[in-house]
N, C-alpha and C positions, 0 to 999 in steps of 0.2 A: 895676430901675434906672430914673432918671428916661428921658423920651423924648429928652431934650436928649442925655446920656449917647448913647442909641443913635445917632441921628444922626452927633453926634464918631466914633464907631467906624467909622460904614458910610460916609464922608464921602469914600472911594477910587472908591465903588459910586455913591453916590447921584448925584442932577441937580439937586436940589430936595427944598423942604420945609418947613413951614406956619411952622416957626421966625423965617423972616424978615421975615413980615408979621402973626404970632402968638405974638410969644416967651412971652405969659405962659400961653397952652396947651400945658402940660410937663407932662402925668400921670407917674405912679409904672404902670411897665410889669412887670408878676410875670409872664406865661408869654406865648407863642408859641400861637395853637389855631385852627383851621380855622374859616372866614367863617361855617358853620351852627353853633359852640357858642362865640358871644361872648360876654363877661361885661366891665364896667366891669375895668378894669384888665389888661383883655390886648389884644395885637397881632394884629393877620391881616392878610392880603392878598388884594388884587384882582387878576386876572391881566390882564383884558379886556372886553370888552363883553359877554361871556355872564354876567359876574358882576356888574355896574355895578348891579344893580339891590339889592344887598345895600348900597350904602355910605346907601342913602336907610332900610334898618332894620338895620344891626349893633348891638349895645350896646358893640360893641370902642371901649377909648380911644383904639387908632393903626391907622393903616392905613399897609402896602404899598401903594402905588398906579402904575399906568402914567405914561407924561407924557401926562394928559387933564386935559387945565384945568377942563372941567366938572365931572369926578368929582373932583377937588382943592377946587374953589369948594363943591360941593356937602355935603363934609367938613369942608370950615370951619365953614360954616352950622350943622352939625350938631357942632360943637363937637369933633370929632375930628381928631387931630393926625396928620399924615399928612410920608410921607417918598414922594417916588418916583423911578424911574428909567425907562430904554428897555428894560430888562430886568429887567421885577419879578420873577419867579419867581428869578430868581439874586438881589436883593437879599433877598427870604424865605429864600432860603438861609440867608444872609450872618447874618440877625437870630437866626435860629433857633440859630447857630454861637455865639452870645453866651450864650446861655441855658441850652445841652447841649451837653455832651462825654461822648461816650461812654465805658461803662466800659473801664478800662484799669485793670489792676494794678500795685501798688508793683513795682520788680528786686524776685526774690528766685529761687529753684530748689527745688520742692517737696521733702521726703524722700524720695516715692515716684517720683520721675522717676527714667525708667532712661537714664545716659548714658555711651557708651560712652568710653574714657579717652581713643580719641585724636579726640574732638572738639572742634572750636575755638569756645569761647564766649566772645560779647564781651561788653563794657560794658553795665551795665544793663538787661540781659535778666531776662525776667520767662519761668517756664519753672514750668508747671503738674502738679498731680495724675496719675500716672501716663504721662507722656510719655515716651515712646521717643524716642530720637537714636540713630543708630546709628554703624558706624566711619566715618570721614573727612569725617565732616557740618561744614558751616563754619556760623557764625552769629552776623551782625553784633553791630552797638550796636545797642541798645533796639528788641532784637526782642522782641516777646509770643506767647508760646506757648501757648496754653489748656490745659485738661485733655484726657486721652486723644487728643492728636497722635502720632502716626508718622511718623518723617521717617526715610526709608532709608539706604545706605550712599551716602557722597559729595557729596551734596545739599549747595548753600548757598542759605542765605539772608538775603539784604543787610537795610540798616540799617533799623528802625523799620519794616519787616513783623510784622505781627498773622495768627496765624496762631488762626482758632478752635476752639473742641472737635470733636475727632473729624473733620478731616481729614487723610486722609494723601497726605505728599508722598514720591513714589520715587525709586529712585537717578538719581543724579547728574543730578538737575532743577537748573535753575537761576531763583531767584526773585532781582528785584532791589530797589531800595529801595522803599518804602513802596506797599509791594502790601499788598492786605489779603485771603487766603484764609477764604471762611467756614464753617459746620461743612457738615461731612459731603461738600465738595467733595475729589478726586481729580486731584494735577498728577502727571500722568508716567507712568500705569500702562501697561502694555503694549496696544499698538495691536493691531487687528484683521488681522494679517497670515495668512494661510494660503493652502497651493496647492496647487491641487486635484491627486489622486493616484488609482490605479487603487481604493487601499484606502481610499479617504474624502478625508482633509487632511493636508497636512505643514506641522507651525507652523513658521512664519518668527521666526528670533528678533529680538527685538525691543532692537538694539545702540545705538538712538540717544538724547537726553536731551529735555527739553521744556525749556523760553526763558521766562520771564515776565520784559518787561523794566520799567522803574521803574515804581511808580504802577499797574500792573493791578491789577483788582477781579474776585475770581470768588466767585459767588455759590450757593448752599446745593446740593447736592448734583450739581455741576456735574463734568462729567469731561473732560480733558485731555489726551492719548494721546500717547505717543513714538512715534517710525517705528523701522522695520527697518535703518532707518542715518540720519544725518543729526537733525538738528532739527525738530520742531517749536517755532513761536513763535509767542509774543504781541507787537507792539507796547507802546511805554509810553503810559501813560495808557488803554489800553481798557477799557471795563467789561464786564463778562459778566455777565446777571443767572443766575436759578436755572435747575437743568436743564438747563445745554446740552451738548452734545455737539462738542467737537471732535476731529475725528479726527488720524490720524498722519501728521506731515510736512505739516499746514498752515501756512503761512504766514499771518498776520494783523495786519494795519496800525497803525499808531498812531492813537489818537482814536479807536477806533471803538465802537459799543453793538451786543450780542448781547443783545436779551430772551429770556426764559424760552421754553423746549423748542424754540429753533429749535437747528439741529444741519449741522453738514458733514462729508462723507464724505474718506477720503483724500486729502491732495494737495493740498486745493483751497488756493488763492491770493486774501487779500483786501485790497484796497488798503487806504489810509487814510480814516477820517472815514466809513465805512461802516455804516449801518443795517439791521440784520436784524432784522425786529419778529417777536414772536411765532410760533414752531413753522414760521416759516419754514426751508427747506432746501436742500442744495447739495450737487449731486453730484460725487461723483469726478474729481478735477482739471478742476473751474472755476473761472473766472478772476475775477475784480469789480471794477472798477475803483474808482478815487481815488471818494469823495461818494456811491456808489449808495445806493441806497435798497431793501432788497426788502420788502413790506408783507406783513399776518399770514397766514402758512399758503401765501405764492410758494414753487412748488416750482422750485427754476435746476437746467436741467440742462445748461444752454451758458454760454458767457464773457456777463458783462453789462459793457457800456460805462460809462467813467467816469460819473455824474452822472445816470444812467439811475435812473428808477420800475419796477420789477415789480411785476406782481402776477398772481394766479391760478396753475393748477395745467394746462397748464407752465405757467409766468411769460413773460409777452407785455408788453409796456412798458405802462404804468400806464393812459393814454388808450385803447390797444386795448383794454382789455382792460374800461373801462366802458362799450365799445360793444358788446364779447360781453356780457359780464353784462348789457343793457338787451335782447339779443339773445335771451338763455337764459330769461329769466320769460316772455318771449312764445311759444315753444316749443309749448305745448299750442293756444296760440289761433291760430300759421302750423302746427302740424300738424291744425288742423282745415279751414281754408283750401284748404291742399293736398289732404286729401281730399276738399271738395268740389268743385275743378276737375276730378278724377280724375274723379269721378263723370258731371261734364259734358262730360267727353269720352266716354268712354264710351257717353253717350246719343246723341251725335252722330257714332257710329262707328253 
């Protein structure tokens, strides 16, 4: 599409853009491709100063750009049509949204789908190769079901949830509108309960459902556990990326990101707006306040305060904790030190 075109579209997004002092620099835009593989006729973007140094050789016809008036003038100069905002990487979003939609299938209900009679199917539901629905399962409008799903007895799942190949969802989980489960993720399976007995374990059954409320995202072989009573939930709008583990009878906030193989133990409590990056963990009934933040591989094994940085293993607020780590590389050179005071005393004993 022309770049004029895109502009009109993102025109909710944008701040600015070359059209007003350049209208007749209006390329013909064909795809969306990352600032290192430009070509005449495609878009990218700049996020910040780390990258500024790409708008002086892209061969891109438009640029995302920051509000930097230099790298905007600099663009011009170089005959590139630029649109930008206070938040470019959400305007790349925005553009990239014009150009891909993901796949999504026509309604239809494969022949090989096994669905039990008394399940409720709604409106323009697209329901794939060999899918199981079992008894009492509800399922909105224009939900998408891939091939080889398993959805248990009782389970619903609200409107314009995409559900991909080969996850299964267990009984009577609750997903709500436009969550997107993807392949090979687990909501609801039975939680980790057991207690300990003279003869080994007595499993605890596992009587409660899992929560996903509107808008959740769990991501590829990601697991989601029911308690022994009660709920487990998600807030709406959370993202969960691949991998993670949540256990049973967590509670989990609205707005929050869980990257890949971080994981929490029973119990635990996480407020809203909350960051868990990578293989970060959380033990059995801790607490997280509204905003925290735990950074890659913080092991929590106490409540952290709203708004609070962790990190390290335990997890010590983010400032301590780069004064141990400035602490620990020097280790071999104050454990040499030490030994040679040791020494000097000794000579003077």
């Amino acid at each position: 599409m022309k770049f004029s075109e895109i502009v009109e579209k993102l025109s909710g997004a944008a701040q600015c853009n070359s059209l007003t002092t350049h209208p007749n620099l209006n390329p013909e835009i064909a795809s969306i491709v990352p600032i290192e593989d430009t070509s005449p006729g495609t878009m990218s973007y700049i996020e910040g100063a780390k990258f500024a140094a790409w708008v002086g050789k892209t061969a891109a016809s438009a640029l995302v750009l920051p509000l930097n008036e230099a790298l905007q003038a600099q663009a011009t100069e170089r005959g590139i049509a630029w649109i930008a905002a206070s938040e470019p990487r959400l305007l790349f979003a925005q553009a990239i949204a014009l150009f891909y939609q993901p796949f999504h299938p026509a309604p239809d209900i494969h022949p090989t789908a096994v669905i039990h009679p008394s399940a409720e199917i709604g409106k323009d539901v697209y329901i794939g190769a060999h899918v199981v629905i079992q008894p009492g399962v509800k399922i909105g409008n224009g939900v998408c079901i891939h091939p080889n799903v398993v959805i248990y007895p009782e389970a619903q799942i609200g409107d314009r949830t995409i559900l991909h190949a080969n996850c299964t969802i267990h009984e009577r989980t609750r997903l709500g509108t436009d969550c997107v489960i993807h392949s090979g993720a687990v909501i609801g399976a039975e939680g980790f309960g057991f207690v300990p007995v003279a003869e080994g374990w007595f499993k605890m059954p596992q009587s409660g459902c899992t929560v996903l409320e509107d808008g959740v995202e769990v991501g590829c072989n990601t697991s989601i556990d029911r308690p022994a009573v009660g709920e487990t939930r998600v807030g709406r709008n959370t993202k969960i990326d691949n991998l993670v583990q949540i256990g049973h009878g967590c509670q989990i906030g609205a707005n929050c990101a869980l990257a890949g193989q971080s994981g929490m133990a029973g119990g635990v409590k996480v407020g809203n707006r909350v960051i868990l990056a990578g293989q970060s963990g959380i033990a059995n009934q801790a607490k997280i306040g509204d905003g925290a933040i735990a950074s890659a591989k913080a092991g929590i094994h106490n409540d952290v305060e709203p708004g609070a940085i962790v990190s390290g293993i335990p997890a010590l607020p983010h400032k301590h904790f780069l004064k141990v780590a400035a602490v620990y590389s020097r280790l071999p050179e104050l454990y040499q030190t030490i030994k040679q005071l040791q020494r000097r005393l000794e000579e003077k004993k």
